[in-house]
N, C-alpha and C positions, 0 to 999 in steps of 0.2 A: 610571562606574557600570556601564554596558554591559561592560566586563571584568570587575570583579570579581564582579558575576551568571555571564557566562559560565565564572570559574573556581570558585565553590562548583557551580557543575552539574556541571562535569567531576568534580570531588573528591566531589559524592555519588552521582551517577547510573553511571559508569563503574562503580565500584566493589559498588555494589550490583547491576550489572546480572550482574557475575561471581561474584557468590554467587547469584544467582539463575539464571545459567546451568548452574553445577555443582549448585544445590539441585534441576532438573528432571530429571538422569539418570536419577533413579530412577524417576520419574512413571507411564512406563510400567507397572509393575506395579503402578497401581490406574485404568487403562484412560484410554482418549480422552477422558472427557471432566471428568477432575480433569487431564488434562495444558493441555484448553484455559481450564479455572478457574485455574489457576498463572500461564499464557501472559496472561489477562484480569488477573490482579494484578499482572503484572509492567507491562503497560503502561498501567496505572492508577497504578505508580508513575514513570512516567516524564511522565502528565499531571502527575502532583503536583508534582515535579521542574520540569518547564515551565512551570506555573501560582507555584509560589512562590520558588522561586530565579531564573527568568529574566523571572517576570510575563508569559508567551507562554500567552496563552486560545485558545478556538474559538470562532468565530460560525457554525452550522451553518445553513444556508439552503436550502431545499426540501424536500422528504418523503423520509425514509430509509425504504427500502420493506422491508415485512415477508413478503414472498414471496422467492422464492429467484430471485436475478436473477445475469448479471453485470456487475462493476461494472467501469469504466474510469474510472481517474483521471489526474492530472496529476500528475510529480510534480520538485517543484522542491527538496525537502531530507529527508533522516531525519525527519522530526517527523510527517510524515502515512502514512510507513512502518508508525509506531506509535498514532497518534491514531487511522487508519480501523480498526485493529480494537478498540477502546475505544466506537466509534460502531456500527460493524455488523457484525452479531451473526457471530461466528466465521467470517471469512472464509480461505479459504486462498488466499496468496497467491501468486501467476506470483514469481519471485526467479530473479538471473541464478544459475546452477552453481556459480560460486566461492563464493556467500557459503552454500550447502548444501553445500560442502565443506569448511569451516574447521573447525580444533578448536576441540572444547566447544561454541561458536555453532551450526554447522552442526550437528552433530548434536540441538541441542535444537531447531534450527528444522524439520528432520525428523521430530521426535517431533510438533508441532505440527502437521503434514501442508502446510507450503508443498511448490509446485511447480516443481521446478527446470526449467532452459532456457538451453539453450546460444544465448546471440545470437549467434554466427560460426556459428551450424551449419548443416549441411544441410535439403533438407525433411525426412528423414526424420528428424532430431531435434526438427524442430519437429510432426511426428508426431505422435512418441514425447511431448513433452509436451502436446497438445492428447488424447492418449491417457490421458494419469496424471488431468488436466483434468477429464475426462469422467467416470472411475470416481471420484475425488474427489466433484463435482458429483450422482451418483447417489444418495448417502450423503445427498444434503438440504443440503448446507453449500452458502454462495456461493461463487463466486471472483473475485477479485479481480485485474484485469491495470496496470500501466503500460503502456499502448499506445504511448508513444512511444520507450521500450525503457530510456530512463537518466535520469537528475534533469537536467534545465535551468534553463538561469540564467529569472529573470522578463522575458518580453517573445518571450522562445525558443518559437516555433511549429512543430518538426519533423514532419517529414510520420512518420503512423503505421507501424512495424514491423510485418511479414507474419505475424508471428505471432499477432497481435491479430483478423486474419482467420478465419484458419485456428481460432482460438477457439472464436470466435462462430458460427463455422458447425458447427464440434464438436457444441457442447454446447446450440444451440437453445434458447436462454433470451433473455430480455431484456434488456437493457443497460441499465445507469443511470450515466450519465456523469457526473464528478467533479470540477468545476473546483474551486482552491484558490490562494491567491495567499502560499503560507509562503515560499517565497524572499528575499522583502521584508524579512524578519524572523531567517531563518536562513540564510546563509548557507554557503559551502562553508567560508570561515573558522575562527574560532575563536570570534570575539565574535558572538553574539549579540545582537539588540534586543528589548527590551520592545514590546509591542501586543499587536493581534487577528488569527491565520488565519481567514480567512472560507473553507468550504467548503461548496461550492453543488453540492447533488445534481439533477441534471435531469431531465426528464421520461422517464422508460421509453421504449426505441426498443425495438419489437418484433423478434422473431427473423425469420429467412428475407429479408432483404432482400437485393439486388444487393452486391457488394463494395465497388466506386463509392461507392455512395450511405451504406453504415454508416460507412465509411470518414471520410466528409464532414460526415455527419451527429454523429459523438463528435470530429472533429475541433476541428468549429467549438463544440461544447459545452464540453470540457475548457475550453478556452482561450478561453472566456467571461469571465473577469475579466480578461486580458492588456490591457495600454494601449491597443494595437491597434484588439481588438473591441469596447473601452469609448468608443472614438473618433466 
């Protein structure tokens, strides 16, 4: 059953995901924020997608805060790529370079204001994007990081990317960390499982802290539902 769910997703959600990627070119010329009203349909249809052809819901756990914070989450598959911006409100999201350089994708994910980031780069790349970060962040929108730079398998605790530093001290906002357990459920595969992603927002860790201790402190939160820390 698990396959033939995961192949009506690929046959409807692919497919429509590339008419919706060529139906946003145009977007721009009726401003930012019909581009982020398109970008919010599109991954409202990708819940629907989840929710009825794969039976993959959310159980959202703690307070999605309505001040402008930044968020750090976990991230173990595609599904919460698109689910956290269906949950909090227009976030722009940290995305490695290559995927803001693809044809058709990359340039609508540009239109939508993600922020690109070289992970092999220098500091002055990671700069340049705690730079774009900050003028983004000024405008009133969240942002959004993967702190631990790429999707991990579930159980996987890698120590945080320096880029996620250099962030948070940027832009001097608050952190709301993002544990979530989709891996279990989506895998790198093909097949897909029916259940529930539980996504557990944690308690606001204020700005200006030591590096050490944010560090430690979204470490251990992210990775609050891992076997591990459930131990």
């Amino acid at each position: 059953m698990a396959l033939v769910r995961s192949l009506l997703f690929s046959l409807v959600f692919y497919p429509g995901t590339l008419l919706a990627v060529i139906g946003i070119l145009p977007m721009p010329l009726f401003g930012e924020q019909a581009i982020r009203h398109y970008v919010l349909g599109w991954v409202r249809f990708h819940r629907w997608c989840a929710r009825v052809l794969l039976g993959v819901t959310t159980r959202v756990e703690g307070q999605v805060p309505t001040t402008q914070v930044l968020f750090a989450a976990k991230h173990q598959a595609m599904y919460e790529t698109l689910e956290l911006v269906a949950i909090v409100p227009e976030p722009a999201i940290v995305v490695k370079q290559e995927l803001a350089k693809m044809p058709l994708w990359g340039r609508a994910a540009r239109h939508y204001g993600v922020i690109p980031i070289d992970r092999e780069g220098s500091a002055a790349a990671l700069r340049a994007m705690a730079a774009t970060a900050k003028a983004t962040a000024a405008t009133g929108r969240n942002v959004m990081i993967f702190p631990e730079g790429t999707r991990v398998l579930p159980g996987d605790a890698p120590p945080l990317k320096p880029g996620f530093a250099g962030l948070y001290r940027a832009l001097g906002l608050p952190v709301v960390p993002v544990a979530l357990d989709s891996g279990k459920l989506w895998p790198r595969g093909f097949v897909k499982q029916a259940g529930v992603v539980t996504m557990r927002f944690g308690e606001p860790i204020p700005p200006g802290l030591p590096r050490r201790e944010i560090e430690a402190r979204v470490h251990a939160a992210i990775n609050a539902l891992e076997p591990a820390a459930r131990a």
